[in-house]
TORBAMAR-931843 format. One record per residue (C-alpha): x, y, z; residue in three letters. Coordinates in steps of 0.2 Angstrom, whole numbers, plus 2048, in hexadecimal, padded with zeros to 3 digits. Layout:
# TORBAMAR-931843
XYZALA
...
# end
This chain:
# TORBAMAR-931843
B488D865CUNK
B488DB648UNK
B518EA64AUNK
B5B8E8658UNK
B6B8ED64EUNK
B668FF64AUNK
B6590E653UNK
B5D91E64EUNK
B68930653UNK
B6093E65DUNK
B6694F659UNK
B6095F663UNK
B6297265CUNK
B6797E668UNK
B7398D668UNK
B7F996673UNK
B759A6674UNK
B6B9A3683UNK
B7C99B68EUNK
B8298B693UNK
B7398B6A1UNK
B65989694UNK
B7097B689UNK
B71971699UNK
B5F972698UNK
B5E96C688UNK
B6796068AUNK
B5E958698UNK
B4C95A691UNK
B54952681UNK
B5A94468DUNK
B49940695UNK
B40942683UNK
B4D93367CUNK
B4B92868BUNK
B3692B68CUNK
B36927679UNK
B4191767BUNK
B3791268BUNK
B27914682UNK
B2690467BUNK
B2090A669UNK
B2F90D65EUNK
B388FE657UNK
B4B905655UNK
B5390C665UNK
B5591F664UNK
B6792466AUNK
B6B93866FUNK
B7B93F669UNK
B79952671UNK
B7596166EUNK
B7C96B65FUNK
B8097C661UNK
B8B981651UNK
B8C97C641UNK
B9D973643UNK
B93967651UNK
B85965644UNK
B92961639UNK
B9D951642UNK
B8B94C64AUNK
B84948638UNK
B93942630UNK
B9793563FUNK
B8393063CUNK
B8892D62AUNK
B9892362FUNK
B8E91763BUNK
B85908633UNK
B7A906643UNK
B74918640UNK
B64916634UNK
B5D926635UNK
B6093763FUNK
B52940648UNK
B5395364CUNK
B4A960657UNK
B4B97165BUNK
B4A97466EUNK
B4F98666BUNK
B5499365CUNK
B5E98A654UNK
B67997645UNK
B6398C633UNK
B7299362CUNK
B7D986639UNK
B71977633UNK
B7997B620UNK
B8897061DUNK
B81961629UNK
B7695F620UNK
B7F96060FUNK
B87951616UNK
B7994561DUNK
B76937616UNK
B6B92D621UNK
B58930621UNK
B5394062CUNK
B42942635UNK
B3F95463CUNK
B3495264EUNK
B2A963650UNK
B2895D664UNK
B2996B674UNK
B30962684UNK
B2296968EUNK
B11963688UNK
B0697368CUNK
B0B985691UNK
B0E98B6A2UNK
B0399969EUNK
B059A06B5UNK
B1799B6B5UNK
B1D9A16A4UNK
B2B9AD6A3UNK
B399B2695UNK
B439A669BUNK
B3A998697UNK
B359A0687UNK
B479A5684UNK
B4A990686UNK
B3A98867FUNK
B3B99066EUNK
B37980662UNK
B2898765DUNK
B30991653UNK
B43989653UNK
B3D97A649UNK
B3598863CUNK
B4598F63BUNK
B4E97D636UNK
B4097662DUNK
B4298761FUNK
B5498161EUNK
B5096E619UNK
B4597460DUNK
B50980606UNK
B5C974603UNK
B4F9695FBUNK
B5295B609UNK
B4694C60AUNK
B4294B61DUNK
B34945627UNK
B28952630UNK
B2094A640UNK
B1795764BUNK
B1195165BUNK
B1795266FUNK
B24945672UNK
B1893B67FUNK
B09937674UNK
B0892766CUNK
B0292F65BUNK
B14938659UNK
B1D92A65EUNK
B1491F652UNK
B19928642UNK
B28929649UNK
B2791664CUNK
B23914637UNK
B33920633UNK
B3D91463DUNK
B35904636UNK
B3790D625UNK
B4A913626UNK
B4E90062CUNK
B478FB61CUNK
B52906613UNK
B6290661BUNK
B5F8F1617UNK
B5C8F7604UNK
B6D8FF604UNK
B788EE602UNK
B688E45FAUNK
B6F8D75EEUNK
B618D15E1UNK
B648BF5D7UNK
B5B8BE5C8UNK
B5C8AC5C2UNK
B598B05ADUNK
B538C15AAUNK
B428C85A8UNK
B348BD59FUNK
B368C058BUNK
B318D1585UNK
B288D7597UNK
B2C8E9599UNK
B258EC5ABUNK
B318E15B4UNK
B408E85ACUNK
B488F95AFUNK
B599015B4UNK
B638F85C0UNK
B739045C1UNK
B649135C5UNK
B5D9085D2UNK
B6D9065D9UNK
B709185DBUNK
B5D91D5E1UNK
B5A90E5E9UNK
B6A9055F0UNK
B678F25EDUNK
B708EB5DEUNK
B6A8DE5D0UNK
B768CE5CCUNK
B738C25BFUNK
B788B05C2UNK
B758A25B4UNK
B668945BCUNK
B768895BAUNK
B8088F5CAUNK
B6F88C5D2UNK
B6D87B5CFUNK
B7E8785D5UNK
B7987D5E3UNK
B6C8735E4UNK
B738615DFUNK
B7C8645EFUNK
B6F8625FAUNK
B70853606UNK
B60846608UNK
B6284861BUNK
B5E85B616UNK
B5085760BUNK
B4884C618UNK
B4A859627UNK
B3F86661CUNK
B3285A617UNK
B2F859628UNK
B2D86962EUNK
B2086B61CUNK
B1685D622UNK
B15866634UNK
B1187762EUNK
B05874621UNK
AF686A61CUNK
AF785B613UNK
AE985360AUNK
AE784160BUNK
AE783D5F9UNK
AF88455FAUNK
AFE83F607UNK
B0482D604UNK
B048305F1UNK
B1682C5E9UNK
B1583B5DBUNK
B118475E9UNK
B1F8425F7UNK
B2C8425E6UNK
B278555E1UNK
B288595F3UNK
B3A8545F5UNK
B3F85C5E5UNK
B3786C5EEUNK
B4086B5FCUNK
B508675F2UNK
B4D8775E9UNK
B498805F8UNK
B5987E601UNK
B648805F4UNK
B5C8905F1UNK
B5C896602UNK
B6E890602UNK
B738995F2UNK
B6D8AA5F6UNK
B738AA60AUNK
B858A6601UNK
B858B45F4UNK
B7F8C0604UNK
B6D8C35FCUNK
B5D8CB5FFUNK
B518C85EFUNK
B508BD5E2UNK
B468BC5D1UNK
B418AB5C9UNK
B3E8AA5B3UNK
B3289A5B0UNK
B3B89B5A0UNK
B4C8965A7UNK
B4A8895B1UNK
B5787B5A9UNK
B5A86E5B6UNK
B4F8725C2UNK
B428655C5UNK
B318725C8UNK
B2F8835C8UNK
B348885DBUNK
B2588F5E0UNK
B258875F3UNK
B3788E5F4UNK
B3089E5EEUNK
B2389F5F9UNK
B2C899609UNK
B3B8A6606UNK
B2F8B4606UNK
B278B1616UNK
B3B8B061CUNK
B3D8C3615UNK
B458BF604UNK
B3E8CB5F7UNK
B378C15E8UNK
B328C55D7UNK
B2C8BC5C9UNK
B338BC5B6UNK
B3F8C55BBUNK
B368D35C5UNK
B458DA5D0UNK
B3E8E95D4UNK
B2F8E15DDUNK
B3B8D45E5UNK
B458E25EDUNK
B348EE5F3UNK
B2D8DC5F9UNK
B3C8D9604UNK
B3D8ED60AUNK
B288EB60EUNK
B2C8DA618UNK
B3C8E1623UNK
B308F3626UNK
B238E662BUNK
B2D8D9638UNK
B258D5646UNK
B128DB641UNK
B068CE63FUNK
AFE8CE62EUNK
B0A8C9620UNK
B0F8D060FUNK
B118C95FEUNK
B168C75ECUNK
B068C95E3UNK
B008C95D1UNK
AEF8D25CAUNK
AEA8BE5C2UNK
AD88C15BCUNK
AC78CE5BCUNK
AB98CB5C6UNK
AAC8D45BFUNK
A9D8D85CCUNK
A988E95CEUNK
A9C8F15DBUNK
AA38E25E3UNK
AB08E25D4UNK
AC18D95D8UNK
AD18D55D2UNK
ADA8C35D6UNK
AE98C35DCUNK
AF58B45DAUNK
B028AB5D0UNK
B0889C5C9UNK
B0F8985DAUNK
B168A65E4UNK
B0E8AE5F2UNK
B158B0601UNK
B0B8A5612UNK
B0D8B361BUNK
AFA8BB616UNK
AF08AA615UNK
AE18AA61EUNK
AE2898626UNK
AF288B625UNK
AF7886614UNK
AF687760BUNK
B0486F603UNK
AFF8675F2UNK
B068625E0UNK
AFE8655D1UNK
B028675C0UNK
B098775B8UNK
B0287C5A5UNK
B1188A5A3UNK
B258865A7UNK
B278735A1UNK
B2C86C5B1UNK
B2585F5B9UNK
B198615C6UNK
B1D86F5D2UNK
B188705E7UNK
B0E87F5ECUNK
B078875FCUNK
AF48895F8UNK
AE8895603UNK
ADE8A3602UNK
AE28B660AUNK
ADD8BD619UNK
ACF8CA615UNK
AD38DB61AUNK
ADB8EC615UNK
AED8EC60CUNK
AF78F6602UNK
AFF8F15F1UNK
B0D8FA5EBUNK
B1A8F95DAUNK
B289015D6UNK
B299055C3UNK
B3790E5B9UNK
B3291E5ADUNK
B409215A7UNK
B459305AEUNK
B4092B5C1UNK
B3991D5CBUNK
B2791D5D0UNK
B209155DDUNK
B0B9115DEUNK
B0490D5EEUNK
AF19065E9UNK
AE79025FBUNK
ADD8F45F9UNK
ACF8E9604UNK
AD38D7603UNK
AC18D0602UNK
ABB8BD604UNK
AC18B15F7UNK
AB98A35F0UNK
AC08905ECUNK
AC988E5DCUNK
AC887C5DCUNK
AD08795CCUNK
ADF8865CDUNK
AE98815DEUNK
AF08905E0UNK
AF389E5EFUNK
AE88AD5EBUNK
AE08BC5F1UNK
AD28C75EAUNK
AD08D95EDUNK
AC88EA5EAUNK
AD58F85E6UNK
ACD9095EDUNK
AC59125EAUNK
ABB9055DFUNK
AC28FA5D1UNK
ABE9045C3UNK
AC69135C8UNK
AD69085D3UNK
ADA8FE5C4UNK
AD990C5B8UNK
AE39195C2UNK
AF090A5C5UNK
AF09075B1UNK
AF391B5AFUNK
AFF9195BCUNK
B0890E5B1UNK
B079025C0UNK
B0F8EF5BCUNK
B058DF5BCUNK
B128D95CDUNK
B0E8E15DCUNK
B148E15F0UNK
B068DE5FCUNK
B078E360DUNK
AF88E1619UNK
B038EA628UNK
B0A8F861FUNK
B0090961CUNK
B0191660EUNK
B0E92061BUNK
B1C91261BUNK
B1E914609UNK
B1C926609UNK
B2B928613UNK
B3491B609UNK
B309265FAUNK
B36935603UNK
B4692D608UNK
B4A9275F7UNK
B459355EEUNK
B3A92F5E4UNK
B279345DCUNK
B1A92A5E6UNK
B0892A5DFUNK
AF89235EAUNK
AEA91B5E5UNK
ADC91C5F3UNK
ACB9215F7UNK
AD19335F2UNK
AD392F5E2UNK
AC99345D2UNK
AD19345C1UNK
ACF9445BDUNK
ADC94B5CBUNK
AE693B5C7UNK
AE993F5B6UNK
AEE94E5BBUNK
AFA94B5CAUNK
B0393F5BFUNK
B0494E5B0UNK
B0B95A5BFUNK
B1894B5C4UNK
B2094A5B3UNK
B2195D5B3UNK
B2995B5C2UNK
B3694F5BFUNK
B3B9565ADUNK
B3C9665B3UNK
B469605C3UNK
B529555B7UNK
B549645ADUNK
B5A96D5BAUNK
B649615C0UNK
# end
């Protein structure tokens, strides 16, 4: 029910040449195709018709009411028939909303006994959905492109990840982003520009002094603290040294004394993502890692020192991902493992990643922290499932944003008996020499979101919807092409800007 709220719009392309016989016709095919898509069971977002278009003043009130509706997410069109490019021009100088072309026939296969000019005459996307398609890209519209008949499950699932994907980023579009203290001393990386991320992106930045925080916190009932305990103590593993230990059961409370004010503070400023700064952290007891950790596996973005461009691709990855089973996370590339070709990178933090992707139930410890000057802060400690992933970044060059996808194969972890800590440990494709390098090239950050459930095609189509340069790193790449696609990209984009 994640998505409940939204509705994607239908559009079919027709014309008047062929009379009002044959747009009755389109009319119902479009009818059945709608009602077999939402009956199929395999798209997320309800799909609701609104007609057939005939003219370019229909095309024209049909996008600008999509535009105007804030359960609209996303607008699919297809061409039954010829549909005249030249009608689709001031529509779509006025969508706004992300746009998937379906290159689908009603019929599944040709008639070839039964076939007259008639049907021809009617059944004409073959070459109709040519006709529009030259218009998008003539305009230089980012679209979606998914060829396939309207009943197979492999169309319907890539128009499935559109949906899953235009969700994510009509949540983007009002996406508030608290940073307590700003980015960690002289760290470039997590930085960037806010107002352009505004504009490309939709979500906006705030800062808020850890002050109004604490605040927050101090108001926090015991009867609250107490509740929250509880439900830690059921979720999670608790040693038995902890257990009844005093020092533990105090940093506890101070955790869940930190958590609900957090949760508190952002649900009363409206936000989505938060960043944390180990280096302002006056009043508070411990670094909030539990808090962290807990609010991601809710669907708040986070990001640490100060990282709010990982805090808000984090929260976009987790609302894409609702409802699948494998989890996503804030991750950090911690330390090299050096081991041939079994090389692997650690994944981890001080604290901070997200339940969601642990392999078995985490345990709830206390340990001291050598970094901060807080007391002792409460964790989640586990190991991640092992499996495939993606890990994705979104850095700022200046003159664009570029988003690097890196799929990776999460591999089996050993104990780190003497740093409690949540971790993961993985192979980037298509081997860590050449991953690691082509992310470095890349200019990729040390902050990453992980998704096990997400593919290379979700962020694909959140790059094409944002406009912005996407580069992959996968068992494709060698450095050589690398090198040069990222040469061809910035001659792409200065030339654009100049243009522009």
């Amino acid at each position: 029910m994640a998505f409940e709220n939204y509705e994607v719009w239908f559009v079919t392309g027709a014309q008047l040449l062929y009379g009002g016989d044959a747009v009755t016709s389109v009319d119902a095919h479009s009818n059945e195709i709608v009602k077999g898509l939402n009956d199929s069971g395999n798209l997320p977002v309800k799909i609701i018709y609104k007609g057939t278009v005939n003219t370019a003043r229909e095309v024209t009130a049909a996008f600008k009411a999509a535009n105007n509706e804030d359960k609209c997410i996303g607008v699919i069109t297809w061409m039954h028939t010829f549909s005249p490019a030249k009608m689709w021009i001031h529509g779509l100088q006025e969508l706004k909303k992300p746009l998937l072309h379906f290159h689908t026939q009603f019929n599944k296969e040709i008639p070839w006994e039964t076939m007259d000019m008639d049907f021809m005459n009617l059944n004409q996307s073959a070459h109709g959905d040519r006709e529009f398609g030259h218009m998008v890209t003539r305009m230089r519209k980012n679209r979606k492109v998914v060829v396939g008949h309207w009943k197979e499950e492999k169309a319907q699932s890539k128009i499935a990840i559109w949906m899953r994907v235009s969700a994510g980023w009509a949540d983007a579009q009002d996406m508030l982003i608290i940073r307590f203290g700003d980015q960690m001393n002289n760290v470039a990386v997590t930085d960037g520009d806010k107002v352009e991320a505004e504009i490309r992106l939709g979500y906006h930045v705030d800062y808020y002094p850890i002050a109004n925080l604490v605040a927050t916190i101090n108001e926090v009932t015991e009867i609250e603290v107490s509740a929250l305990v509880a439900i830690y103590k059921k979720e999670y593993s608790v040693n038995d040294e902890q257990k009844n230990d005093a020092h533990f059961n105090r940093q506890v409370i101070e955790a869940a004394k930190t958590e609900i004010g957090l949760r508190r503070f952002l649900e009363e400023k409206g936000a989505k993502a938060f960043t944390t700064n180990f280096d302002d952290l006056a009043g508070i007891d411990q670094l909030p890692g539990l808090a962290c950790q807990r609010l991601m596996a809710e669907g708040y973005g986070f990001g640490a020192e100060g990282d709010w461009k990982t805090a808000s691709l984090y929260r976009t990855m987790w609302f894409m991902g609702q409802g699948m089973e494998k989890g996503c996370s804030f991750l950090e590339d911690y330390t090299l493992n050096f081991d041939g070709e079994k090389s692997a990178i650690l994944q981890a933090h001080m604290l901070e990643v997200c339940p969601l992707i642990a392999e078995h139930k985490p345990k709830l410890e206390v340990h001291p922290l050598g970094i901060g000057g807080k007391n002792d802060p409460a964790r989640l400690v586990f190991t991640s499932k092992e499996g495939p992933g993606i890990a994705a970044t979104i850095i700022d060059m200046g003159n664009r944003f570029r988003l690097i996808v890196n799929k990776v194969n999460c591999i089996k972890s050993k104990d780190l008996p003497k740093l409690p800590v949540a971790s993961s440990l993985w192979i980037p494709e298509p081997n860590f020499e050449v991953g690691a390098a082509a992310w470095i090239l890349a200019g990729g950050t040390h902050h990453t979101s992980f998704s096990y459930d997400l593919t290379v095609e979700y962020l694909e189509d959140y790059a094409e919807i944002a406009g912005i340069e996407m580069v992959v790193i996968d068992n494709e790449t060698t450095l050589r092409e690398f090198k040069k696609e990222l040469r061809m990209n910035e001659v792409y984009y200065l030339l654009n800007k100049s243009l522009s």
